[in-house]
DOMI-686900 format. One record per residue: residue in three letters; x, y, z of N, C-alpha, C, O in turn. Coordinates in pm, whole numbers, plus 32768, in hexadecimal, padded with zeros to 4 digits. Layout:
N
AlaXYZXYZXYZXYZ...
END
This chain:
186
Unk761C3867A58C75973837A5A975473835A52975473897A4DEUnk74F937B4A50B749C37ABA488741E37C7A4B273F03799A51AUnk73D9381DA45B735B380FA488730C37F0A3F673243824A389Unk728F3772A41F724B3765A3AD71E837CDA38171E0381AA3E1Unk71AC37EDA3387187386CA30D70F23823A2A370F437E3A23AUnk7090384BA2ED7008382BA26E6FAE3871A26E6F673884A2D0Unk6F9C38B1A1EA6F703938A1A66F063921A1266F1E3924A0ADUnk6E8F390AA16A6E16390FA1176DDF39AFA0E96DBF39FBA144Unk6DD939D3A0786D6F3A7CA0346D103A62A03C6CF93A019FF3Unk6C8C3A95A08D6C1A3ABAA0826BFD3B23A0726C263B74A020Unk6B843B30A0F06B2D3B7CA1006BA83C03A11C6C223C04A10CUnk6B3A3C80A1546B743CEBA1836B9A3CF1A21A6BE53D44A24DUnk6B6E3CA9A2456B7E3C81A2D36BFE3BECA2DE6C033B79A2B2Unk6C563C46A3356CB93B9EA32F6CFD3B9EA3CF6D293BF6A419Unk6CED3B0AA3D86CF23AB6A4776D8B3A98A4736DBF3A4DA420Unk6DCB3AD7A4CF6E843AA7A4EE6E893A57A55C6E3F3A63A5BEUnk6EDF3A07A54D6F1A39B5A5BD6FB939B9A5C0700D3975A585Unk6FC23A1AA615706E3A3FA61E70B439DAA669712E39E2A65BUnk708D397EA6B470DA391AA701708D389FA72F70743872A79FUnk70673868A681704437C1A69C703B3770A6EC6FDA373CA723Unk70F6375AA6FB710136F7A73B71353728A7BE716736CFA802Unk71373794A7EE713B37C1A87770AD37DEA8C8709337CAA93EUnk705E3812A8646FD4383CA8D56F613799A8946F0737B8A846Unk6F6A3738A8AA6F1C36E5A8776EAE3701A8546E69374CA899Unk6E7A36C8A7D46DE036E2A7D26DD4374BA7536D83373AA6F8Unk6E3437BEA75D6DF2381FA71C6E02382CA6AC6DBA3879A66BUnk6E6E37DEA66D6E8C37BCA5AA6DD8378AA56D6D83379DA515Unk6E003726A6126D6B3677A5D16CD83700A5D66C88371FA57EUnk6CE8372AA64E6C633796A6596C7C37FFA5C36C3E37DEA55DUnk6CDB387EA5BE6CAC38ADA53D6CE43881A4D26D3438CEA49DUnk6CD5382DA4AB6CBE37E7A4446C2F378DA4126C0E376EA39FUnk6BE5376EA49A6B7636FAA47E6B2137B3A4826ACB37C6A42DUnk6B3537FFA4C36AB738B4A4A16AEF38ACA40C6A9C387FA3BDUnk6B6A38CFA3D56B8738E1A3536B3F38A1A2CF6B0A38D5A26CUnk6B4F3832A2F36AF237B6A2A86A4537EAA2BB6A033814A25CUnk6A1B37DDA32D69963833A31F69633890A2EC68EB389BA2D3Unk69DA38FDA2CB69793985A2C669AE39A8A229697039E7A1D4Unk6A5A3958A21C6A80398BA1B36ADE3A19A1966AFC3A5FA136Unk6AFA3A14A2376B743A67A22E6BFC3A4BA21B6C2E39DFA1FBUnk6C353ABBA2326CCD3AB0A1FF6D003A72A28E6CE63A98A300Unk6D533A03A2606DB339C2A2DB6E4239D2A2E86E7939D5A27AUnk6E8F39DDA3476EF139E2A3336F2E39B2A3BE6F0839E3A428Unk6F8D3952A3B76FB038E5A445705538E5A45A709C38CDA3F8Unk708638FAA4C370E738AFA4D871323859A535712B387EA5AAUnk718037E5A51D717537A7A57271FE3756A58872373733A521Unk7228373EA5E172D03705A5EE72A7365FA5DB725C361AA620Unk72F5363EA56372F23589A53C7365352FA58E737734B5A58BUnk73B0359FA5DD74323538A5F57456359FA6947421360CA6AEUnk74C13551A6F074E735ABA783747435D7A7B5740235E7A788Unk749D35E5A80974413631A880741D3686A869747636CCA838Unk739836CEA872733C371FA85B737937E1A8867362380BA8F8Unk73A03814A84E73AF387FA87D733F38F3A86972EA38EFA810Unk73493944A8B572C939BBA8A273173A1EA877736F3A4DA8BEUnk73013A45A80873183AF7A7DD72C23B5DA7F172523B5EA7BEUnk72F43BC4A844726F3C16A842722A3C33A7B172573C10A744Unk71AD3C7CA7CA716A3C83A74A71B93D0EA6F471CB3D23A67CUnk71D63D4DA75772093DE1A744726A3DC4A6BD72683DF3A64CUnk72D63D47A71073503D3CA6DA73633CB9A64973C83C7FA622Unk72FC3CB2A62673003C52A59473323C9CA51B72FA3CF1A4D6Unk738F3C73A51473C43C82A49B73513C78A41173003C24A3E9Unk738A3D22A3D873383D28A35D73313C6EA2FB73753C1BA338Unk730C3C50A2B6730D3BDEA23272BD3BD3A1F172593C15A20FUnk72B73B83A17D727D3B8AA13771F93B92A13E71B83BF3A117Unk71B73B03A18571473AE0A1A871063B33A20F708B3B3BA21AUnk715A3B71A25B71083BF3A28D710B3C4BA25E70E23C9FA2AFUnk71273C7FA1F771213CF6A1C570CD3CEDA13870AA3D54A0FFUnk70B13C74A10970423C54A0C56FD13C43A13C6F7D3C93A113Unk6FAF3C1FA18B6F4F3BF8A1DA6F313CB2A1F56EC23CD7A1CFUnk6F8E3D20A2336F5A3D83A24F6F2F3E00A1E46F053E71A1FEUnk6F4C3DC0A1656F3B3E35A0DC6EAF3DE7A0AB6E583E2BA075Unk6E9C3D63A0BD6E103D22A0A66DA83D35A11B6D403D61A0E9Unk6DA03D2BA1776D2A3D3DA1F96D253DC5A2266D8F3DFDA240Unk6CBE3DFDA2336C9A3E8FA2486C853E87A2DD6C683EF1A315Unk6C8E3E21A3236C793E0EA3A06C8E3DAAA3EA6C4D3D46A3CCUnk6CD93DA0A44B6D0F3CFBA4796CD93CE0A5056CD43D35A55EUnk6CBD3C87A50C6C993C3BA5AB6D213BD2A5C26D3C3B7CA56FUnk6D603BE1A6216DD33B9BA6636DA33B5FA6B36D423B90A6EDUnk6DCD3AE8A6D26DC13A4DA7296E383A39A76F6EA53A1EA73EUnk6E153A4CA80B6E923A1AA8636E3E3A02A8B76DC73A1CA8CBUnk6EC639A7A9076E973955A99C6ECD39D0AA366F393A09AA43Unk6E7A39D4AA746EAB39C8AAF76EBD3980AB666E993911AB40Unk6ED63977ABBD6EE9390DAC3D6EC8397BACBE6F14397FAD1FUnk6E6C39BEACB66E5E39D2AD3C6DF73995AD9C6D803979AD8CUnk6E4C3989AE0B6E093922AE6E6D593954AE966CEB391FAE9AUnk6D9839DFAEAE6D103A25AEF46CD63A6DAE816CBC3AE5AE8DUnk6CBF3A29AE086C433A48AD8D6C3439C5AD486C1839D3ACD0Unk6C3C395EAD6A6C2F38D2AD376B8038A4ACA46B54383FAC6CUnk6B63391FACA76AFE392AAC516AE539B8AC3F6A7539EBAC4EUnk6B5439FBAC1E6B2F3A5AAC066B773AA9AB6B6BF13AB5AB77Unk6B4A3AD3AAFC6B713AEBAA896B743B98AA966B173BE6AAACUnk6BF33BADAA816C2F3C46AAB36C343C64A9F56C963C46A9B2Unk6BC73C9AA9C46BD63CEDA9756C003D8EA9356BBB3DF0A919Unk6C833D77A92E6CE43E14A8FC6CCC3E33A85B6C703E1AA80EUnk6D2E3E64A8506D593E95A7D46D203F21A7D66CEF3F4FA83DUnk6D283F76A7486D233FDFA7346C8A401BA7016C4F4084A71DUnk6C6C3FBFA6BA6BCD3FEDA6796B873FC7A7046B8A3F4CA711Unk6B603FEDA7486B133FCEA7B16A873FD5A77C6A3A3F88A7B6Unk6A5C4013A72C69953FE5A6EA69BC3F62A6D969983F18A734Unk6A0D3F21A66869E33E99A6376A2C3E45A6CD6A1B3DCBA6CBUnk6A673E70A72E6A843E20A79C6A093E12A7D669F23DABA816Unk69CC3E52A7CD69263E7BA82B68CF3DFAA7E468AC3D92A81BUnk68BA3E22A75F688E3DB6A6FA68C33D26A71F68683CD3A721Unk69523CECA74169493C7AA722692D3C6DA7C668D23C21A7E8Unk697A3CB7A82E69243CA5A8BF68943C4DA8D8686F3BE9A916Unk685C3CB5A87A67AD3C82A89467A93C14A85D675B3BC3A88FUnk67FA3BEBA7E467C43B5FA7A167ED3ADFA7EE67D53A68A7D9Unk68433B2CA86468AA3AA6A8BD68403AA2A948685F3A57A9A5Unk67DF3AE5A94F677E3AEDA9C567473A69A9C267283A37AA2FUnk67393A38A97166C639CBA99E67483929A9A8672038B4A9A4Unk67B13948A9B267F838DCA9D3681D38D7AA556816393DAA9AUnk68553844AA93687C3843AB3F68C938B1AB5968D238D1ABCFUnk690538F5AB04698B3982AB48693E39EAAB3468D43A00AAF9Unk698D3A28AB73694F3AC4AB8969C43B3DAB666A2E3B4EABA2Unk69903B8AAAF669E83BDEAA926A043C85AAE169AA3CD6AAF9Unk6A713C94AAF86A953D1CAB286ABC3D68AAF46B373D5FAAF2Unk6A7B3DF6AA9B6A693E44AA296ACF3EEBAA686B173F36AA26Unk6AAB3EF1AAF26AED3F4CAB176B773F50AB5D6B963F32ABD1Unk6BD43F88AAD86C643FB7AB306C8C3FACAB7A6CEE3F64AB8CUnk6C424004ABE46C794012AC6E6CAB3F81ACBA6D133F61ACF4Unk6C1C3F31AC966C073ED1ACC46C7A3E66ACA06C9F3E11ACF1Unk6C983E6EAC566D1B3DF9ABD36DB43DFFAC246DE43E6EAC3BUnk6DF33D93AC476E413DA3AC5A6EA73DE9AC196EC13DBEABA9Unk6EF23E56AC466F403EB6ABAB6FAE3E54AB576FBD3E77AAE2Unk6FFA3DDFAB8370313D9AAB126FD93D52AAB870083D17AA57Unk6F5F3D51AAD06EE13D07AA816E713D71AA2E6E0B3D3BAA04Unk6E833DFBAA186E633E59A9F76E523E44A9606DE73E5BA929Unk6EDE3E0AA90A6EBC3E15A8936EC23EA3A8536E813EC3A7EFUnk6F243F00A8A26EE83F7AA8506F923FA9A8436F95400EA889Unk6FE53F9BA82370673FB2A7E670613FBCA77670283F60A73BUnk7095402AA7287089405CA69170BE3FF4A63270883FD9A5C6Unk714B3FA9A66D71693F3CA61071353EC8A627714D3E69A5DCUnk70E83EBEA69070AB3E0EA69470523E22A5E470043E74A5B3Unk70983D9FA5B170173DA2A5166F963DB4A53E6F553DEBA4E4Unk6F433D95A5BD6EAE3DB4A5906E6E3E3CA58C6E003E6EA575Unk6EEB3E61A5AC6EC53F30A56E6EF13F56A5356EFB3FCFA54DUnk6F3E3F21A4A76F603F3AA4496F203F25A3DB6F523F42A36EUnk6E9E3EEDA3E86E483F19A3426DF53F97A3626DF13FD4A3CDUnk6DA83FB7A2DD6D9B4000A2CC6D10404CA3326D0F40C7A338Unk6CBB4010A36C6C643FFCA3EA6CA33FDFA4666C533FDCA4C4Unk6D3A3FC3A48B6D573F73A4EE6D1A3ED7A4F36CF53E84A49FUnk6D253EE0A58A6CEB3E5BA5786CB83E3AA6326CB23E99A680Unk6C973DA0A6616C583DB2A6D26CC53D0EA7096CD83CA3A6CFUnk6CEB3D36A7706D233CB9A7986CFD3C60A8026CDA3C8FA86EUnk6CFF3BFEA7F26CCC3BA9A8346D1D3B52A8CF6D5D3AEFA8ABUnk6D203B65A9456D6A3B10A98C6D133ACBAA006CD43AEAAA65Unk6D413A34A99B6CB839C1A9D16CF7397DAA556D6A3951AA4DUnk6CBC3974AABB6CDE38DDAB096CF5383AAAC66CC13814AA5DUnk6D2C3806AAFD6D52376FAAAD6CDB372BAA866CD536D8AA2BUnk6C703755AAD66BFB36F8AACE6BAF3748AA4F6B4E3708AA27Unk6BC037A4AA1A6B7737CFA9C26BDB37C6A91A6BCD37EDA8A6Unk6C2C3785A95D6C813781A8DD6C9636EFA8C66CC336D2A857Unk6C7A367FA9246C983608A8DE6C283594A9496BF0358BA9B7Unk6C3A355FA8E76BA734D4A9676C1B3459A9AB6C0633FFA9FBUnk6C92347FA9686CF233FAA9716D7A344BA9B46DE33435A978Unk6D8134A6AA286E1E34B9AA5E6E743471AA6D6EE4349BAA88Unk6E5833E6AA606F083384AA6C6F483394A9D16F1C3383A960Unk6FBF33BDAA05701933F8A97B702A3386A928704D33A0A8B5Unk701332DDA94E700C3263A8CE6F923265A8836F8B323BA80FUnk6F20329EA8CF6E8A32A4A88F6E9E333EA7EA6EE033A5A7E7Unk6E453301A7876E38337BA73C6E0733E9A76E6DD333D5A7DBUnk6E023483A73A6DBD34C5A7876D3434EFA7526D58352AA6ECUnk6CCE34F6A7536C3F34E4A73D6BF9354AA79B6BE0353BA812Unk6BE235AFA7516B9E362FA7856B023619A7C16AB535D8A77AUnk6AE43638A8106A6A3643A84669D23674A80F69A136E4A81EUnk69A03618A7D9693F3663A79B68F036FAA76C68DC3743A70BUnk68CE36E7A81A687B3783A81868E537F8A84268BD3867A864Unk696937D8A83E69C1384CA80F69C33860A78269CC38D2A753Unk69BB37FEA73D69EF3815A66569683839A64B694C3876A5E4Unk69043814A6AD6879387EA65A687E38EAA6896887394AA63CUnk687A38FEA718689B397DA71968EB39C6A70068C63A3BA709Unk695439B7A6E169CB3A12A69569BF3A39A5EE69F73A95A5B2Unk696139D0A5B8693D39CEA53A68B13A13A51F68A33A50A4B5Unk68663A0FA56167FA3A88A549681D3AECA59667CC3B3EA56AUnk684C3B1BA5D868BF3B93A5DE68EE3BC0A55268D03C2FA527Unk693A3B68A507697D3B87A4A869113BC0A456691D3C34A42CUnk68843B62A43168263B72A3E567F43BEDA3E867E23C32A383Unk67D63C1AA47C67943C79A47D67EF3D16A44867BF3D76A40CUnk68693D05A47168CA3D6AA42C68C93D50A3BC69183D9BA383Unk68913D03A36D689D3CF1A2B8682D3D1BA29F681E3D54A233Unk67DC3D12A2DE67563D5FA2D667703DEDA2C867573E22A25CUnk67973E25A31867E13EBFA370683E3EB4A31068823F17A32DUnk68763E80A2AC68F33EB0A26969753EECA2F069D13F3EA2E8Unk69413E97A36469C13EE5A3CE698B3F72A3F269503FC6A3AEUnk69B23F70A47569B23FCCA4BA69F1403AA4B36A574025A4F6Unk69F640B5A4856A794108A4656ACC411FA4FC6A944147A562Unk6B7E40F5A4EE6BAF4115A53E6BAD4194A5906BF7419FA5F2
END
């Protein structure tokens, strides 16, 4: 299996997209926050076959991630979900739970509605496994698992995918405001 691999250095804050071309939306989404705020990006995405999902747990160390996690002091992860019965709903995990709180609030004023508490998160959507990369810098990090509609304006798989506005602002003054905060300590 090939996977394409694109690895911008910024900021201290850096946006992953572990499965491009499986969870649609979320390369095109953090990448157009990346471009905004000037964080570190890091994408990957299958160019060829059918789309497979790797868990996050199970990615193989490489290069580009292991530059991406010795450069970002803190990562926000981008994935899709499909659940029927949360069709607007953005299940925010990961491990730093302050800066999850932080980008929560910055996702308030969009059509979805952000779920900050655990309990509440479905547990394969938790985000909180020691080897998933977004808890492997040095802050952890906060993960993101969007509904389709918050990840692309165009779901037919011939259309490009084109992130939703008032998700890339809100995910991006999120980011801002943790650059403000220098991050939340994990």
């Amino acid at each position: 299996m090939t996977f394409l691999t694109t690895l911008h250095l910024g900021g201290p804050i850096g946006l992953l997209a572990l499965h491009g071309a499986v969870e649609g939306g979320t390369a095109e989404l953090a990448r157009e926050v990346a471009t905004r705020t000037g964080a570190t990006l890091l994408t990957f995405t299958q160019p060829t076959g059918p789309p497979r999902h790797i868990p996050s747990s199970r990615m193989s160390p490489c290069t580009p991630l292991t530059a991406f996690l010795t450069h970002a002091t803190l990562a926000i992860s981008l994935h899709g979900h499909n659940r029927r019965s949360a069709p607007r709903t953005i299940y925010v995990g990961g491990s730093n739970r302050p800066a999850a709180r932080v980008l929560a609030a910055a996702l308030t004023g969009s059509p979805f509605t952000p779920v900050t508490t655990l309990s509440d998160i479905p547990h394969p959507l938790r985000g909180l496994h020691p080897d998933n990369p977004v808890n492997r810098t040095r802050d952890g990090g906060v993960q993101l698992e969007l509904p389709v509609q918050a990840r692309t304006t165009h779901p037919v798989p011939t259309d490009p995918e084109v992130p939703p506005g008032e998700v890339v602002e809100g995910i991006a003054a999120g980011v801002r405001r943790l650059l403000e905060g220098q991050g939340a300590p994990g």
